[in-house]
N, C-alpha and C positions, 0 to 999 in steps of 0.2 A: 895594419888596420886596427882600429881602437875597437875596444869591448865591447862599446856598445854597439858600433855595426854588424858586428858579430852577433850578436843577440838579437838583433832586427835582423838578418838574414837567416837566422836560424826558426825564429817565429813566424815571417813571411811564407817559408819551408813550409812550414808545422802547419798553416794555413792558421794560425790564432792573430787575432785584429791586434795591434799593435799603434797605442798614440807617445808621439815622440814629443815629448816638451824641452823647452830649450830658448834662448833670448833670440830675438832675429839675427842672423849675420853669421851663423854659426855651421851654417853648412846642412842644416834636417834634408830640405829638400833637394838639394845639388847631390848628397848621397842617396833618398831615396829614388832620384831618377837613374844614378850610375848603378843601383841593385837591382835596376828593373833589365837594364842593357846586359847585365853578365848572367842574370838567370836567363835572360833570350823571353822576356815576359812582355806582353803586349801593357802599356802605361795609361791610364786615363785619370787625370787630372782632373778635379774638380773643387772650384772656389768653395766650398763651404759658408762663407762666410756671407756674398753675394746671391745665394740661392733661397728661393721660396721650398715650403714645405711638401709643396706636388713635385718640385724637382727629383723628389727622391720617394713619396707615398703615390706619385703616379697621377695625371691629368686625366679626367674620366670623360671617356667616348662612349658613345651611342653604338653598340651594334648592331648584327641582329641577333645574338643570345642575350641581351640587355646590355649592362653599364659596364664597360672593364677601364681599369686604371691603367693609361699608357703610360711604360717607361721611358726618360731620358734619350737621346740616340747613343749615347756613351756607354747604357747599361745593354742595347745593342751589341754595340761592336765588342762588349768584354762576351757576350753570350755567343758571339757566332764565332771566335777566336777558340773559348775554352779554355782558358785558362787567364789569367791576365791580375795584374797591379791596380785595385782603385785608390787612388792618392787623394785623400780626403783633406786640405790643405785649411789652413786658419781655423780650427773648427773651435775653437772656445772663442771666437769672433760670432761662431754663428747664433741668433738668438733662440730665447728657448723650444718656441716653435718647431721650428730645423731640427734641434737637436732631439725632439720628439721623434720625426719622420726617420731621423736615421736607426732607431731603434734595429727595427727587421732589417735596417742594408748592414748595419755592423754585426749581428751575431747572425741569422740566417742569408747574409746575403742576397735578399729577396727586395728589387725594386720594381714598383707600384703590381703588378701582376706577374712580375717576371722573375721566374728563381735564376739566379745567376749559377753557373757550374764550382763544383766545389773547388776547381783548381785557381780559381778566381781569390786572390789576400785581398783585407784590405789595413791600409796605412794612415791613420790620420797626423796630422802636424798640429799643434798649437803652441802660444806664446803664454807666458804667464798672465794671468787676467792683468795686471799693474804694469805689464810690456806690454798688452795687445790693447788698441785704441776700441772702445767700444765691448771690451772684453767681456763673458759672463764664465762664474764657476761653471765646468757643466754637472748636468746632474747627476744624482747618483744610477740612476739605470742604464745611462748609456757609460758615465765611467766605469761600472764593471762590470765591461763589454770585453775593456784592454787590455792588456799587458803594456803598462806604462813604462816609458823609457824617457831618461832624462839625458839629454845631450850637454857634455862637459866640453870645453872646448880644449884640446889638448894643444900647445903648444909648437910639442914636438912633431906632432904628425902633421900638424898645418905647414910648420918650416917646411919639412919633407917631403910633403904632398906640393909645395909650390917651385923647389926646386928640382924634383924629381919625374910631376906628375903626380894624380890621382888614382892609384893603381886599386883594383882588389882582386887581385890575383889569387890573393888568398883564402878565398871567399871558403868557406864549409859549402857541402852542398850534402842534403841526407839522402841516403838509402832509399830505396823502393820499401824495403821493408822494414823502415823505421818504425814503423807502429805496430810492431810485433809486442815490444816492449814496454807499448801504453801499461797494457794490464797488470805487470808485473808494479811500477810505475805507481797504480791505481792502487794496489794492495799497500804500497808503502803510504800513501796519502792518509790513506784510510786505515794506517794503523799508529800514523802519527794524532788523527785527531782523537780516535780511541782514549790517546793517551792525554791529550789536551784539547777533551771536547769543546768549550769555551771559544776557541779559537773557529771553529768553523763558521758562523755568522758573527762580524762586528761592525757592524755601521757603523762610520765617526759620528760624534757627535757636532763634533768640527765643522761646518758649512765647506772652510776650504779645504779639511782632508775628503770630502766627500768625493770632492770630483776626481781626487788619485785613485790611487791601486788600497784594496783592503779585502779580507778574507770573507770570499761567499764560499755557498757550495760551487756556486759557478765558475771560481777564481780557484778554488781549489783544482776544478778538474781539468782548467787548461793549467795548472800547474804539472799536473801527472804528464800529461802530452809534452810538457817542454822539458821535462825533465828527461825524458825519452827520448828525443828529440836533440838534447844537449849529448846526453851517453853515446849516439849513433856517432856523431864527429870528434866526441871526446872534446867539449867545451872545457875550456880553465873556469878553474871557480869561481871566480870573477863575472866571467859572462851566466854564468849559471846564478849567481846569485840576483843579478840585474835581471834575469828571466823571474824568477819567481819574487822577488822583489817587486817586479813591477806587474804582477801580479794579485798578489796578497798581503803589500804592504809591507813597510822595511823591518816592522818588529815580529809580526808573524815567521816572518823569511830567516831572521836572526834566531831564533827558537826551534824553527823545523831545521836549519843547516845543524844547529846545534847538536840536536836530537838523532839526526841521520849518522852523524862525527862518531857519533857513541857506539852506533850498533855494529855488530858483528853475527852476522845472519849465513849460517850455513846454507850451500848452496842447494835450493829443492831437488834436485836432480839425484845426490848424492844422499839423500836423505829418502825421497822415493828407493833406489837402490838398495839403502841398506837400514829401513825404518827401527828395525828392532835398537839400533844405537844412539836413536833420538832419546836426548838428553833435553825437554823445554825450563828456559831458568825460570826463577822463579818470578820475576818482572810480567805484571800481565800484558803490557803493551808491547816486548819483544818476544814473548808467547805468542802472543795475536798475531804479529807480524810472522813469524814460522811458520806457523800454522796457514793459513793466508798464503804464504809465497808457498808454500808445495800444495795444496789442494789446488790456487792458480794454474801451477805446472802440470797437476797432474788433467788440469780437465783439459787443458791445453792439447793436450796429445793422448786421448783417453783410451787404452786397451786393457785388456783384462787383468794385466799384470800390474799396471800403472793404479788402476780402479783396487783393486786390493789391497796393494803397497800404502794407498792414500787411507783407508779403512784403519792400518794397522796403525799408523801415524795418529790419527784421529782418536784409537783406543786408548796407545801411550798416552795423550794426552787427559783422556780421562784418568787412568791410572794416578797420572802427578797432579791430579786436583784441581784441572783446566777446564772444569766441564762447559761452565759459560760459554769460554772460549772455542773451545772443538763443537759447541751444537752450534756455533753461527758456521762453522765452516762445513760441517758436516751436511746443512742444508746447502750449501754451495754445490759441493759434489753429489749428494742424493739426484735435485736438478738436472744435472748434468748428465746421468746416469743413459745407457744405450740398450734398446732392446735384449740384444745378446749377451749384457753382461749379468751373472748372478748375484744375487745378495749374501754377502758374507754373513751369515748368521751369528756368530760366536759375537764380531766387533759391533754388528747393528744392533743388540741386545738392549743397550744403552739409550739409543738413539731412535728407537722404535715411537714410540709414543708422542714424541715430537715431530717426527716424518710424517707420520699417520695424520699427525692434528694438520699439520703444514699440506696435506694432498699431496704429499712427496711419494709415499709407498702405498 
């Protein structure tokens, strides 16, 4: 099974929209129909391209509580199933109208009045504008909706798929509790832009980079999730890098792998345990990150012992000169804080004044 199906069956999983580009003939939609048959997912195909804009914003009837916008019968049948595949097909064929209306169907799932369930992906397919007859860039709101994936045509697997069969036997399938590990995920995103704030909005300026993949906050945060997502099955790098790649764009992608390469982040758990030997270097973006992944863990599972441990953690860090740093985290935990738990007076000393101002204590 080539990477990229792997990446499209890991973000279909992950429930994050996914547009597949790629020349016609290459197999986009003959695989997104055989991922829909092995996850046991109900399929609903829809031309994109020959569709008006109430296909998908809702046709408005008269009731009797006034005007509601009826859905499609296909946005039906994904809603009384509960789960299901919308295969959004030719969609840079469709013009800009369309690609208006599909706004709320690709990131809330929401067509004309009707929220779809969240177990419900959706899949689009397009051609390059200069391969698709009629083609338009699309625009920048709905492309970063996606997680962009570029279909290569591999040779190899075509031989082998045609004398063997079309297998995906192989397929990853995640966890129930894969998104335990969003949050943790969340803190790494968020301490990589700390480190390279720049990078969190770049709009191309490019007309044709617009309609790819490039770093919003939006694109960031379905990065965290697939990143999560990718860890649960233990993705090769490869398919991990095509995940956030077509995400936040190939240079962003190439800067955060880089960045992630470098760190070497003690395990919070071990560090809640035994705070007093927290050593934070002196790097303020691998500070940040420390700091971040144990208050994470610690709110994560909050008892009294946990809540302390994370106090002391938070003091060291003021100790080695990290104040900035420990008051963003220290609101984190304050937040979090439980009825029953007391305030450690000694390490809140520090952090009183900024709790106070915050409605925290």
């Amino acid at each position: 099974m080539s990477s990229t199906v792997c990446a499209l069956a890991i973000a279909v999983q992950a429930g994050i929209p996914v547009l597949t580009w790629g020349p016609p003939g290459v197999g986009k939609t003959a695989s997104i129909t055989k991922l829909a048959d092995v996850l046991e997912i109900p399929l609903e195909v829809v031309l994109a391209s020959i569709r008006e804009p109430s296909d998908f914003s809702g046709l408005p009837v008269i009731g009797e509580e006034g005007v509601r916008m009826e859905p499609p019968a296909w946005a039906y049948r994904l809603a009384r199933a509960g789960k299901g595949l919308l295969f959004l097909d030719e969609i840079s064929t469709a013009p800009p109208a369309v690609q208006s209306a599909l706004l709320r169907v690709v990131l809330e799932r929401v067509v004309g009045d009707l929220a779809l369930p969240a177990g419900v992906s959706v899949v689009a397919s397009a051609n390059p504008p200069e391969q698709a007859v009629g083609g338009w860039d699309l625009s920048a709101p709905l492309a970063n909706r996606f997680c962009h994936l570029f279909w290569a045509l591999d040779t190899f697997s075509w031989v082998n798929g045609m004398l063997s069969g079309w297998s995906m036997s192989d397929l990853p399938h995640l966890a129930s509790s894969w998104e335990d590990s969003v949050s943790e995920k969340e803190v790494l995103v968020a301490s990589f832009i700390r480190h390279r704030p720049h990078l969190l909005l770049q709009v191309p300026k490019d007309e044709a980079q617009v309609g790819k993949a490039w770093p919003s906050p939006r694109s960031w945060s379905m990065t965290a999730r697939l990143l999560a997502a990718a860890e649960t099955v233990r993705a090769e790098e490869d398919v991990v890098a095509s995940l956030i790649g077509g995400c936040i764009g190939e240079g962003a992608c190439l800067e955060f792998l880089s960045w992630r390469r470098e760190l070497d982040l003690p395990d919070p758990e071990e560090v809640l345990a035994n705070p007093a030997y927290l050593v934070l270097p002196d790097r303020g973006d691998l500070a940040f990150a420390i700091l971040s992944s144990v208050i994470n863990a610690a709110v994560g599972s909050l008892t009294e012992e946990r809540w302390s441990a994370a106090w002391c953690v938070l003091a060291r860090a003021l100790d080695s000169g990290k104040k900035d740093i420990a008051a963003v985290a220290a609101k984190k935990l304050a937040a979090a804080r439980k009825p029953e738990l007391s305030l450690p007076q000694n390490e809140l000393k520090e952090f009183a004044p900024l709790l106070q101002k915050g409605g925290l204590m």
